[in-house]
Biopython code that builds the backbone (N, CA, C, O; Angstrom):
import numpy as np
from Bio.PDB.StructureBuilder import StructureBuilder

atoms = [
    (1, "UNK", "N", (-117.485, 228.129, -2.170)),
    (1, "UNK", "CA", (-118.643, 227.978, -3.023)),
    (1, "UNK", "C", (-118.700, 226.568, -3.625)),
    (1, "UNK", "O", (-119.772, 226.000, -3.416)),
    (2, "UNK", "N", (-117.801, 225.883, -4.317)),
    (2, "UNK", "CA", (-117.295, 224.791, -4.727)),
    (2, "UNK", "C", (-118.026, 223.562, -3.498)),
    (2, "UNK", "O", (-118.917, 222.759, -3.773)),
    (3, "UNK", "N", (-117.499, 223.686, -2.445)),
    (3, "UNK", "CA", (-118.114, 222.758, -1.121)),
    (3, "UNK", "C", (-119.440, 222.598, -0.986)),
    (3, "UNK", "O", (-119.982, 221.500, -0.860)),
    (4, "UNK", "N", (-120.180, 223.986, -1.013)),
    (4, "UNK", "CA", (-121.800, 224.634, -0.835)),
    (4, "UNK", "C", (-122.084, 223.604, -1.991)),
    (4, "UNK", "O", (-122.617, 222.549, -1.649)),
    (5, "UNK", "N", (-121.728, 223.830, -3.589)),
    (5, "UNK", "CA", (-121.815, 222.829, -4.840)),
    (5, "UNK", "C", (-122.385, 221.494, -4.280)),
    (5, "UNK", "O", (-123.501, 220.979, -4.360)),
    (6, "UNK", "N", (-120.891, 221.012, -3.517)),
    (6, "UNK", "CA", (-120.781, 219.851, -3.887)),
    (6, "UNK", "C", (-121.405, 219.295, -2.453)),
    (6, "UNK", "O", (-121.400, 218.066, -2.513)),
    (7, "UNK", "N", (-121.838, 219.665, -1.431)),
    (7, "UNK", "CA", (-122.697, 218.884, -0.454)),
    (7, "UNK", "C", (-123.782, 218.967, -1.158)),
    (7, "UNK", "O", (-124.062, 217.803, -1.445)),
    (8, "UNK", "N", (-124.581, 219.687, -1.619)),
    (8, "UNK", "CA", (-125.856, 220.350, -2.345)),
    (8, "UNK", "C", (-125.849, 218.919, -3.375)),
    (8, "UNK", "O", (-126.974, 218.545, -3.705)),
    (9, "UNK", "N", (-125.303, 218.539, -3.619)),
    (9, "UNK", "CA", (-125.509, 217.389, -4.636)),
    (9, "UNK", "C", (-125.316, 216.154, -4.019)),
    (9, "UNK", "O", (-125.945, 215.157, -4.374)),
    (10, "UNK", "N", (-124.514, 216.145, -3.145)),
    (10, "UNK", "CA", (-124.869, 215.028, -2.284)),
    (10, "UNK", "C", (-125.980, 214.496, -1.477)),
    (10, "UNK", "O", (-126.453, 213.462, -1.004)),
    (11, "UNK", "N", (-126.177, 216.096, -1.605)),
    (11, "UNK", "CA", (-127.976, 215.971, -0.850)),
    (11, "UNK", "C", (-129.122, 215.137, -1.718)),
    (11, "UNK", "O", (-130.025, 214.355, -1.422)),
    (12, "UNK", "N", (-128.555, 215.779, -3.076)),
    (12, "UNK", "CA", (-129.052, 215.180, -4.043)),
    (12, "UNK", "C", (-129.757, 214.148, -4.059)),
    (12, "UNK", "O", (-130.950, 213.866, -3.950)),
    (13, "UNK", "N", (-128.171, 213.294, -4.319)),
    (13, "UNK", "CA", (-128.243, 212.269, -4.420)),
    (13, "UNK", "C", (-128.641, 210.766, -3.159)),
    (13, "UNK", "O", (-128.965, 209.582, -3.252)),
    (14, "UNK", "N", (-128.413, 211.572, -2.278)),
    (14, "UNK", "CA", (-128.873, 211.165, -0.886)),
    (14, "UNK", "C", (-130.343, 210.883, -1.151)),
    (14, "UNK", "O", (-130.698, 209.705, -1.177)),
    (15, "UNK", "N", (-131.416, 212.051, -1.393)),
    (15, "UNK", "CA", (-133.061, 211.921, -1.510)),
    (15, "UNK", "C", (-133.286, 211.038, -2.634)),
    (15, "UNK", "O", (-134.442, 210.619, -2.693)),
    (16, "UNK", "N", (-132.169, 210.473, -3.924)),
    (16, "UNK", "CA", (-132.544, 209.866, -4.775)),
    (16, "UNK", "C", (-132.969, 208.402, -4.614)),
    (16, "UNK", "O", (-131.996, 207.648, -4.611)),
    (17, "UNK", "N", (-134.033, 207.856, -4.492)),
    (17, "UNK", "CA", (-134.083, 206.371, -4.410)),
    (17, "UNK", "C", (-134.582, 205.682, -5.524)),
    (17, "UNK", "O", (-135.677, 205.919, -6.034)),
    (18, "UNK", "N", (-133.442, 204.461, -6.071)),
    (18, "UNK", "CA", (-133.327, 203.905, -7.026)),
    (18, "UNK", "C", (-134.208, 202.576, -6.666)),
    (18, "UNK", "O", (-134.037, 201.922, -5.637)),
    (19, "UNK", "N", (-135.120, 202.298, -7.612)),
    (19, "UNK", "CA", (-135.629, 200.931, -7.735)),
    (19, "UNK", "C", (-135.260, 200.347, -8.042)),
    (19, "UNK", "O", (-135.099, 200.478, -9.256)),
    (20, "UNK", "N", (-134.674, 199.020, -7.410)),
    (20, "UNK", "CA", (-134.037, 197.555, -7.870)),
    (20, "UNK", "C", (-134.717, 196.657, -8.400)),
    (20, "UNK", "O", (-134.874, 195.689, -7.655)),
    (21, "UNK", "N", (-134.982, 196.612, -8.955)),
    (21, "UNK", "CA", (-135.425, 195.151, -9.597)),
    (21, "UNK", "C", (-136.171, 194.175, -8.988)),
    (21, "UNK", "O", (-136.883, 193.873, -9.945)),
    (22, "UNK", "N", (-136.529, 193.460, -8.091)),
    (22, "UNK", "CA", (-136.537, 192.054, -7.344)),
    (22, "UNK", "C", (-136.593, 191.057, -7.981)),
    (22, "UNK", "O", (-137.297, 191.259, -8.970)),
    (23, "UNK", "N", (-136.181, 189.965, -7.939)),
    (23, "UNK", "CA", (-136.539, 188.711, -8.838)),
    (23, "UNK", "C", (-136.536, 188.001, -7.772)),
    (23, "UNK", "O", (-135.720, 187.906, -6.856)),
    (24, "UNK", "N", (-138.217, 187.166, -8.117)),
    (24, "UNK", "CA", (-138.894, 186.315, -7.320)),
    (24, "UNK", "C", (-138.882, 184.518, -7.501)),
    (24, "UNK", "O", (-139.495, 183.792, -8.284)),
    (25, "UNK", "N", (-137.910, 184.216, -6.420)),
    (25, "UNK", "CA", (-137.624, 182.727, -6.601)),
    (25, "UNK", "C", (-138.460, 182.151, -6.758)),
    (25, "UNK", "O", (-139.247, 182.571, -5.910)),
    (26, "UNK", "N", (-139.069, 181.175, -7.446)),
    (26, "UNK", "CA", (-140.514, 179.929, -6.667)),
    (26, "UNK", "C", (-139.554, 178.665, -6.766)),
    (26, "UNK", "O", (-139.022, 178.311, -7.818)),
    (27, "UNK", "N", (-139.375, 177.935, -5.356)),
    (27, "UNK", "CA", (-138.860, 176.652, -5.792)),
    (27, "UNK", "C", (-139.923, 175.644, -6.607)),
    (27, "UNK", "O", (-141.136, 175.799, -6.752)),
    (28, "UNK", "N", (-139.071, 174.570, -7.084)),
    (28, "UNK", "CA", (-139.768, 173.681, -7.732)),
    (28, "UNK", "C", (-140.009, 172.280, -6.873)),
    (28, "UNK", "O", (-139.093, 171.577, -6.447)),
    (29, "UNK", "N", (-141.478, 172.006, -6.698)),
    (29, "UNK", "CA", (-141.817, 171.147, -5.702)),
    (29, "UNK", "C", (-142.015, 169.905, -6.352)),
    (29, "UNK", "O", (-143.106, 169.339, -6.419)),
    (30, "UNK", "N", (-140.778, 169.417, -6.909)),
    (30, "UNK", "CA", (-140.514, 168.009, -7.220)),
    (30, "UNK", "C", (-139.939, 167.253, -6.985)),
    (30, "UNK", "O", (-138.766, 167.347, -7.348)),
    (31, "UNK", "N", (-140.278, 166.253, -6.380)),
    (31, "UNK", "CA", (-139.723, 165.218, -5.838)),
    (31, "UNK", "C", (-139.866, 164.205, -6.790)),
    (31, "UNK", "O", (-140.807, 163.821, -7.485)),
    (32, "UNK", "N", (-138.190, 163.716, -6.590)),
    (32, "UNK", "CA", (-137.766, 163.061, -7.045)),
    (32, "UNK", "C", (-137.393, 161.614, -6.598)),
    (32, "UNK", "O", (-136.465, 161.566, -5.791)),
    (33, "UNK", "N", (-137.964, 160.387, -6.985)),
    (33, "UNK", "CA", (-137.147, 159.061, -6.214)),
    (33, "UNK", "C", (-136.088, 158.298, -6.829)),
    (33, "UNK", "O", (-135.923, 157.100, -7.060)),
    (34, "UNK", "N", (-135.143, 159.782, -7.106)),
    (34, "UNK", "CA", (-134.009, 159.319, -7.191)),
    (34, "UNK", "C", (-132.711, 159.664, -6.203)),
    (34, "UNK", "O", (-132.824, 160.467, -5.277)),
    (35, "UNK", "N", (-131.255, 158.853, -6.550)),
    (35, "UNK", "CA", (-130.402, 159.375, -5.391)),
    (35, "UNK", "C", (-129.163, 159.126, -5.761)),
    (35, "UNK", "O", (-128.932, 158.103, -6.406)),
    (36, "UNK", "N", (-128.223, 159.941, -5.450)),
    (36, "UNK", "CA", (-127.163, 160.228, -6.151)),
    (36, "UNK", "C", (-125.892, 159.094, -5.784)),
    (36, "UNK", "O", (-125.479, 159.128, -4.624)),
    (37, "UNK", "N", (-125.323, 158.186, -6.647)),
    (37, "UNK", "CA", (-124.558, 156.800, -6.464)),
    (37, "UNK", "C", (-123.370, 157.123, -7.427)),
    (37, "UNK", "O", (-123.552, 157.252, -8.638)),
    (38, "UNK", "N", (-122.355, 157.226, -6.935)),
    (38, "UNK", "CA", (-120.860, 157.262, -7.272)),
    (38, "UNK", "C", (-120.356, 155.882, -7.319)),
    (38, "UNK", "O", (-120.636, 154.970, -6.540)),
    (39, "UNK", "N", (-119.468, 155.849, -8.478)),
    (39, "UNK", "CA", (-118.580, 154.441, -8.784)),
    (39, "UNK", "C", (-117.548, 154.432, -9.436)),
    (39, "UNK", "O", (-117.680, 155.093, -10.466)),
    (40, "UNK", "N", (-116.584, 153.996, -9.320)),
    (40, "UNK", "CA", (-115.281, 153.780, -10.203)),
    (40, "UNK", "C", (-115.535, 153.305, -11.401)),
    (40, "UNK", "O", (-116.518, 152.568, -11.475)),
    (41, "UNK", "N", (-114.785, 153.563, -12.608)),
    (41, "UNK", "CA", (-115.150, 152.850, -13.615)),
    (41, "UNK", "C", (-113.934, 152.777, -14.942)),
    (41, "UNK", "O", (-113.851, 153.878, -15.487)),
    (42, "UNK", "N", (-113.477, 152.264, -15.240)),
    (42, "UNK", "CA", (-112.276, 151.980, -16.036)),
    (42, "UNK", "C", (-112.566, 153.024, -17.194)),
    (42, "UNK", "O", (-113.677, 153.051, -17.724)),
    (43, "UNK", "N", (-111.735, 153.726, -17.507)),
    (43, "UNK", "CA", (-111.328, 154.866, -18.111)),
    (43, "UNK", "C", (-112.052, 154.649, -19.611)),
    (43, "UNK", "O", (-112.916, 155.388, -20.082)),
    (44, "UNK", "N", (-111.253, 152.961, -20.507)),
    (44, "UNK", "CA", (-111.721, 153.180, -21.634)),
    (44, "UNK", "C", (-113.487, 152.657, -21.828)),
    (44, "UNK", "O", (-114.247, 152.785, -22.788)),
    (45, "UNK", "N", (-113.683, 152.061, -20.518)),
    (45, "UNK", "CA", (-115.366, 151.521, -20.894)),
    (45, "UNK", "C", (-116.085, 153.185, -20.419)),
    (45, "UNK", "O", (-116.626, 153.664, -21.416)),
    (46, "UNK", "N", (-116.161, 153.776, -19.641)),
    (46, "UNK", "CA", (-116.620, 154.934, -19.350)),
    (46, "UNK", "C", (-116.595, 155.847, -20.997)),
    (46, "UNK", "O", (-117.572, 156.454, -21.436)),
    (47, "UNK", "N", (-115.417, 155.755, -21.610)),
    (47, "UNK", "CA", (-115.266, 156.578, -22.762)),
    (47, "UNK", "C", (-116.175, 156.161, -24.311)),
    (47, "UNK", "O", (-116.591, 156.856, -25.238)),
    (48, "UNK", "N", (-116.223, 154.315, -23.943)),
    (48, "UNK", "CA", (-116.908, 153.414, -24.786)),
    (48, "UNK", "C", (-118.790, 154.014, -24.814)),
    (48, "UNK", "O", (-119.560, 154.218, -25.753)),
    (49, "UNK", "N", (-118.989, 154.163, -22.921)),
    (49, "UNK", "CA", (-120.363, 154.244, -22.807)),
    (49, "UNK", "C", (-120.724, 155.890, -23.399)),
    (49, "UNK", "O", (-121.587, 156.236, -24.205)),
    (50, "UNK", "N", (-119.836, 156.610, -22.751)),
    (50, "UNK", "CA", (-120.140, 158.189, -23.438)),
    (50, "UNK", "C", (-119.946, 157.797, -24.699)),
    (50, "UNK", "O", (-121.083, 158.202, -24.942)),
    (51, "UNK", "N", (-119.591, 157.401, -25.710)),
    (51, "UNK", "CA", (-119.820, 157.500, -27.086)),
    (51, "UNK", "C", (-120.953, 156.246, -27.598)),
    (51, "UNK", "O", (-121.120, 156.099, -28.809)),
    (52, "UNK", "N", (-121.446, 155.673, -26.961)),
    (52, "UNK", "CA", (-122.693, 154.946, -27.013)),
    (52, "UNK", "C", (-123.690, 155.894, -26.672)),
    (52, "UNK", "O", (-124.630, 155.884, -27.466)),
    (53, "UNK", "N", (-123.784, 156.699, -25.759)),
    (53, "UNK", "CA", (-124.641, 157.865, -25.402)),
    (53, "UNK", "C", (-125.073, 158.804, -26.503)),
    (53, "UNK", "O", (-126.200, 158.930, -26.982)),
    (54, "UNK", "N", (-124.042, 159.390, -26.786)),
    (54, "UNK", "CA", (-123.995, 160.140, -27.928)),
    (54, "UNK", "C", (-124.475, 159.533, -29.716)),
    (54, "UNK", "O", (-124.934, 160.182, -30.656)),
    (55, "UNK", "N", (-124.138, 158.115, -29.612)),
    (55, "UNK", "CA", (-124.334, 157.292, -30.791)),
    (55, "UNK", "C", (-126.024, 157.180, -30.675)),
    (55, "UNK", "O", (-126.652, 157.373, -31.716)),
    (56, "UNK", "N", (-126.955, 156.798, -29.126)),
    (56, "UNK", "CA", (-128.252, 156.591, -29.186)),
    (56, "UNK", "C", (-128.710, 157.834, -28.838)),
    (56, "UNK", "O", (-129.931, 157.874, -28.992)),
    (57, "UNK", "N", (-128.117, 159.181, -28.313)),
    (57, "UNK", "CA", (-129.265, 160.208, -28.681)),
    (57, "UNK", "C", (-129.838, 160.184, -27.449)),
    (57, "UNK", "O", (-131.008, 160.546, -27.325)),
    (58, "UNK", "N", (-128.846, 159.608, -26.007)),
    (58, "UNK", "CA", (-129.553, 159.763, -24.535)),
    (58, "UNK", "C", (-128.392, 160.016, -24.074)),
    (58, "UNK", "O", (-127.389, 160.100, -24.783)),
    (59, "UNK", "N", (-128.423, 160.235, -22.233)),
    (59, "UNK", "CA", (-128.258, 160.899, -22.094)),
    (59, "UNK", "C", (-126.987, 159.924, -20.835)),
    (59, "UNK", "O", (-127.613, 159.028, -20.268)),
    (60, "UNK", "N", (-125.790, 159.966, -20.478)),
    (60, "UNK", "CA", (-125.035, 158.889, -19.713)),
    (60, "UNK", "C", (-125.923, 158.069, -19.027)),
    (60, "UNK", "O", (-126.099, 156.885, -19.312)),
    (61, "UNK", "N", (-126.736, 158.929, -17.732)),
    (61, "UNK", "CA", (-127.513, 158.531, -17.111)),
    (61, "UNK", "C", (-128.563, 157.451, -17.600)),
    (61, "UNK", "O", (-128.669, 156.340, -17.079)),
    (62, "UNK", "N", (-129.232, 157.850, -18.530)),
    (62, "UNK", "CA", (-130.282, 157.157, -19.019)),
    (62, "UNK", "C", (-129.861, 155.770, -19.537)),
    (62, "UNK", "O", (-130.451, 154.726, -19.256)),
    (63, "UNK", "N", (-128.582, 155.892, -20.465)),
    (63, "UNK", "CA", (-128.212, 154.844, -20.845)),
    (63, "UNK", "C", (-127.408, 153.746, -19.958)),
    (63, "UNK", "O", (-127.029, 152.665, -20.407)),
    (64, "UNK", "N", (-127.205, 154.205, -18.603)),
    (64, "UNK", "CA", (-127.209, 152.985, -17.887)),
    (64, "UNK", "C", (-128.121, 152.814, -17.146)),
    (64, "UNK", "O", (-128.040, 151.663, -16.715)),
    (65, "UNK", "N", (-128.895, 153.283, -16.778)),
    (65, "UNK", "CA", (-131.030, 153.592, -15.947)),
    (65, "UNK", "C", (-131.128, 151.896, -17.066)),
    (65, "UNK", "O", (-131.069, 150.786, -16.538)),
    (66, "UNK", "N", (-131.259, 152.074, -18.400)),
    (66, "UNK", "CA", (-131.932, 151.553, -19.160)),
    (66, "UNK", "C", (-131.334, 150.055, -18.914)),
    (66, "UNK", "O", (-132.078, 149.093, -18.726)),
    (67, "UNK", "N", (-129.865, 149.959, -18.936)),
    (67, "UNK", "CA", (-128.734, 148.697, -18.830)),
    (67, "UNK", "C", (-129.344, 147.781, -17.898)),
    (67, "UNK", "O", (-129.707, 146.611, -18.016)),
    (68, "UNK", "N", (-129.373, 148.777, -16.735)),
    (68, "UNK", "CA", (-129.641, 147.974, -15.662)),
    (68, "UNK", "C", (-131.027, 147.616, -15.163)),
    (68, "UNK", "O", (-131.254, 146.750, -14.317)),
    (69, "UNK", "N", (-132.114, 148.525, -15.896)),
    (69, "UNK", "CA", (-133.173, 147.709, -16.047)),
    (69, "UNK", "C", (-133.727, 146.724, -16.762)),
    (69, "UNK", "O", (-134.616, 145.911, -16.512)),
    (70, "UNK", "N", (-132.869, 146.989, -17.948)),
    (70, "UNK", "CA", (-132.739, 145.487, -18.638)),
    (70, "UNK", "C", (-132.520, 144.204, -18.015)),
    (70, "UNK", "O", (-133.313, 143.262, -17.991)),
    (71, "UNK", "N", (-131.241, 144.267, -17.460)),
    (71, "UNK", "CA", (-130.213, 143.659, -17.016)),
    (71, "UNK", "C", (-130.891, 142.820, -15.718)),
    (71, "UNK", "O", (-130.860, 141.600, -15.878)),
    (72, "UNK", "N", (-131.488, 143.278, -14.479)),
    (72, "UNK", "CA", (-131.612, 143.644, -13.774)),
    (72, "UNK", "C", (-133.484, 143.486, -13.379)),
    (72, "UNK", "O", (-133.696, 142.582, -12.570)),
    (73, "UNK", "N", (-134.329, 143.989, -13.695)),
    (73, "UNK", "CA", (-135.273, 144.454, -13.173)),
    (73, "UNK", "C", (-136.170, 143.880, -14.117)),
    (73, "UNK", "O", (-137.382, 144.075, -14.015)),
]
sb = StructureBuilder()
sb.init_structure("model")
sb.init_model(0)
sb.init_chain("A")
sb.init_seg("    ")
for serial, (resi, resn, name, xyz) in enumerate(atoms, 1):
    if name == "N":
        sb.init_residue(resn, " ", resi, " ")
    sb.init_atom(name, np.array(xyz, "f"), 0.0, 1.0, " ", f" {name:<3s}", serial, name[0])
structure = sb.get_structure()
C-alpha cells in the first residue's frame, strides 16, 4: 500500500509544472573608442596616483585620460 502511496505522488509530482522565471538579456549597443593598454608602473608612483584619484574625486582612469591630454594632445 505504502508503494501504491508513493508512485501516486510521484505521479504527482511528475504532472506538476513549475514556472521559472526567465530573465531577458538586452545587450547594450555601445560602442566604445576605447581599448584596453597595460603598463608597468613603479609601485610608489602608482600608489601616489591612486591617492591623487581619490584626493580629486575621479576615477584612476580618468586621471591619467586627463594627464595625457594635457600633456600630450
Amino acid at each position: 500500500m505504502a508503494k501504491q502511496d508513493l508512485s501516486a505522488l510521484i505521479g504527482k509530482a511528475k504532472e506538476t509544472k513549475i514556472n521559472t522565471p526567465i530573465q531577458k538579456v538586452i545587450p547594450i549597443k555601445e560602442k566604445k573608442s576605447e581599448k584596453i593598454f597595460s603598463l608597468y608602473i613603479e609601485q610608489e608612483k602608482l600608489k601616489r596616483l591612486k591617492m591623487l584619484s581619490v584626493e580629486q574625486n575621479k576615477s584612476l582612469k580618468d586621471l591619467i585620460n586627463d594627464a595625457i591630454d594635457k600633456t600630450y594632445f
